[in-house]
C-alpha positions in Angstrom: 66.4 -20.7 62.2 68.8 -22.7 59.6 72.1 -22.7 61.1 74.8 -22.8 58.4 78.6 -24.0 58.8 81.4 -26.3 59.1 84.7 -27.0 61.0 86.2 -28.6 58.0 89.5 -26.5 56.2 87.9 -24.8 53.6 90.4 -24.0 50.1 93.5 -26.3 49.1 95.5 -28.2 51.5 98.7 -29.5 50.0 99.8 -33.5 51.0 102.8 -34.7 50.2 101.0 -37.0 48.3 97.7 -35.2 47.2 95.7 -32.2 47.1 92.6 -31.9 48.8 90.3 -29.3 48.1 87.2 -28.3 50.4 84.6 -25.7 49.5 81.4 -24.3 51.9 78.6 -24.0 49.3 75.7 -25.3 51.0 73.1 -24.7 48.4 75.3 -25.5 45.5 73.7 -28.3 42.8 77.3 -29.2 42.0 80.7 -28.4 41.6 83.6 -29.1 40.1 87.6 -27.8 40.4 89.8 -27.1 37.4 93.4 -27.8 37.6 95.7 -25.6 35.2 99.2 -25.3 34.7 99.2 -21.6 34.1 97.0 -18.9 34.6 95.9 -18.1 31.0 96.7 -21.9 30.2 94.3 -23.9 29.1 92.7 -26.3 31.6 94.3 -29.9 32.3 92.1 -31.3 34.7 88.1 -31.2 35.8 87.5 -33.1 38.7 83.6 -33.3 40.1 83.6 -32.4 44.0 81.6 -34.6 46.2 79.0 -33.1 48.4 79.5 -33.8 52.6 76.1 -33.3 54.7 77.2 -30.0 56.3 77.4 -28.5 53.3 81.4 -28.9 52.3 82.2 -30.1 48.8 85.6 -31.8 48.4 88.1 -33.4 45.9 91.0 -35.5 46.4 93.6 -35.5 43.8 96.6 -38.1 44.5 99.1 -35.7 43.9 100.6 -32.7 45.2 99.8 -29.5 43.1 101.8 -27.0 44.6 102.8 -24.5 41.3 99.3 -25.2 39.7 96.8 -23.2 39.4 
């Protein structure tokens, strides 16, 4: 039986000096988080996630983005 999971912290953890975000999406091709400034905005930032073997993707963005969306 495939046995599926992770200990990482999965969603957006706020740094003083960056954001990292961490999503479970083991069967995922690829993915990518979009950075806006509003909610109906338009988008400011696409940033590819890099896959982790236990099936985590995560982004590091060398800022805090506390207030985005």
């Amino acid at each position: 039986m495939l046995s599926l999971g992770s200990d990482r912290p999965l969603g957006a953890q706020l740094e003083p000096d960056c954001t990292v975000f961490t999503l479970f999406a083991p069967r995922a091709a690829r993915v990518s988080v979009r950075i806006y400034d509003v909610p109906a905005g338009p988008m400011v930032l696409q940033v590819n996630m890099a896959r982790h073997g236990d099936g985590c993707w995560e982004a590091t963005l060398p800022e805090n983005l506390h207030g985005r969306f």
